[in-house]
N, C-alpha and C positions, 0 to 999 in steps of 0.2 A: 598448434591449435588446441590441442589436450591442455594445455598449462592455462592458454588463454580462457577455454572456457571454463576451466575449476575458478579462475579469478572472479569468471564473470559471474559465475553460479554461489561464489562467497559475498561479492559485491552485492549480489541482489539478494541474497540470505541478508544481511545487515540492511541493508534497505528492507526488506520486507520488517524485519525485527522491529526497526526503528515506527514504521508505518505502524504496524498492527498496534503499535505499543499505545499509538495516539500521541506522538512526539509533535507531529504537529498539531498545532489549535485552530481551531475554528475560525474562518475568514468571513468578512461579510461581503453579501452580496456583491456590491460593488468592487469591493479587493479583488472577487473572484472576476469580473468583468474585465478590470483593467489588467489582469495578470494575463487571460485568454487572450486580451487584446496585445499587448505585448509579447508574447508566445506566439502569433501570427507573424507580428515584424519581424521578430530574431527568426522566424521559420524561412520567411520570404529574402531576408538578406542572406541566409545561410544557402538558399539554393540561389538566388545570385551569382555568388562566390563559386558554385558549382560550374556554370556556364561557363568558363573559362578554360575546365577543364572536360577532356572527349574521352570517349572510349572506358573499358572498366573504370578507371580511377573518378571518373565523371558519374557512375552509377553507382562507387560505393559512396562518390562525397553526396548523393542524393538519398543514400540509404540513409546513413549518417546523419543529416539535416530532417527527415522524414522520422528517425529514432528518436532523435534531439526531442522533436515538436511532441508526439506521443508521450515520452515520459511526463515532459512538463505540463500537460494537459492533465495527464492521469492525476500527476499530483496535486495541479491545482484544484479538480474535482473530488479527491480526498479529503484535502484538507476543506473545502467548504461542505461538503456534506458531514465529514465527521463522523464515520459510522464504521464498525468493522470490514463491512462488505463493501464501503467504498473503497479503504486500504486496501483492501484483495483485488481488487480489481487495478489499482494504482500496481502493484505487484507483479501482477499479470502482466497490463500493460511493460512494463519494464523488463521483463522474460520475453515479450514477441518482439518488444526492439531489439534488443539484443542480438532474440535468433534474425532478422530482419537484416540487421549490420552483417553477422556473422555469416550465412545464407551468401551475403555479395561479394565477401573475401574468399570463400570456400569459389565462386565462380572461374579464379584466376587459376583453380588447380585442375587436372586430367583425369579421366580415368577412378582408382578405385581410390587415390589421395582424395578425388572430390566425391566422392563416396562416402569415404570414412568422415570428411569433415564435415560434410553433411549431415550424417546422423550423429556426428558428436555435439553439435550445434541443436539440433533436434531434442539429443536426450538434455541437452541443458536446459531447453525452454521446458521439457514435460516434469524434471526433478525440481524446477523454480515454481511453474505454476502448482506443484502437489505439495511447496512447501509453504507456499502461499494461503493454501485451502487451509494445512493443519493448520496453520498460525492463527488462521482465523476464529476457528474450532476454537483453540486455546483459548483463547481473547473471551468469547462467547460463555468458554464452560468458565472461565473463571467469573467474570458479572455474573452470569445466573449463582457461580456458589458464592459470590459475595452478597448477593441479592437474598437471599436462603438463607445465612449468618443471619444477618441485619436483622430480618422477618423472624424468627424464630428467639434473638436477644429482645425484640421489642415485648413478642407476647410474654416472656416470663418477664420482663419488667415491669409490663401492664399486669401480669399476676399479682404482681409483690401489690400494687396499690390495690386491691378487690379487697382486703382487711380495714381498707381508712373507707372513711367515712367526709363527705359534704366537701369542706376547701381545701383540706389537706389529699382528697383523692383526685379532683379537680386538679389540683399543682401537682401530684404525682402523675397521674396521664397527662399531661399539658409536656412536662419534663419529658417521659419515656415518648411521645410524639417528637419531640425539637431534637433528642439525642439520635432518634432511629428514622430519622425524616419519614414519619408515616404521614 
């Protein structure tokens, strides 16, 4: 269970990386409809396929189908919002399925094994979701310092034009406008 969840906690560190990063692009409305809408079906034939099976292996293949349907959802709401705080929460999302899954495999064990693998599954989802928050942090403090760069090359390049004069300062601010999207 140790080994399983350092994978899953790498797994979802690179998923979150990727996320945060803005890897994916912005979906339109519709993309986002028909992907929820397809995210239902594959939900609804994946617990289908559970019915067949009883007892624990019936409840982790339910977890499983129930994690499935969450991540892709999260994702899909990421990627049409497009915002860092969607990421993070696509992120999230993706740490409570996991503990979710994990949580039902830990059920087959006794005693203080299901103990330990309970709170090893636990501290996976709390080290995923805190890695989630920085990443987001990071994302945010970098735009605002790229945002700050930008703002502060525009005004000395609007400096430089305050010596010209009539159309030559006109096409200088016109220029340090179009360069520094003011």
């Amino acid at each position: 269970m140790i080994q399983t969840s350092m994978r899953t906690r790498a797994q979802v560190c690179v998923f979150a990386a990727a996320l945060l990063a803005g890897s994916a692009g912005a979906v339109t409305k519709d993309e986002y409809r028909a992907t929820k809408t397809r995210i239902g079906t594959e939900y609804k034939a994946a617990k289908t396929k559970c019915n067949a099976l009883s007892g624990q292996p019936q409840n982790l293949c339910v977890a499983e189908a129930k994690a499935a349907e969450k991540r892709a959802k999260a994702r899909a709401e990421a990627d049409y919002e497009n915002t860092p705080r969607a990421r993070e929460k696509a992120v999230i999302a993706e740490a409570e399925a996991n503990y979710m899954v994990a949580k039902e495999q830990c059920a087959t064990k006794t005693g203080n094994d299901k103990d330990v693998c309970v709170k090893a599954a636990k501290a996976s989802e709390t080290k995923a979701k805190a890695d989630a928050k920085a990443a987001r942090q990071v994302t945010v403090a970098k735009t605002d310092a790229k945002d700050t760069k930008r703002d502060a090359d525009y005004k000395v390049a609007r400096e430089k034009c305050d010596p010209l004069t009539g159309a030559a300062k006109d096409k200088c601010v016109a220029d340090a406008k179009a360069r520094y999207a003011q």
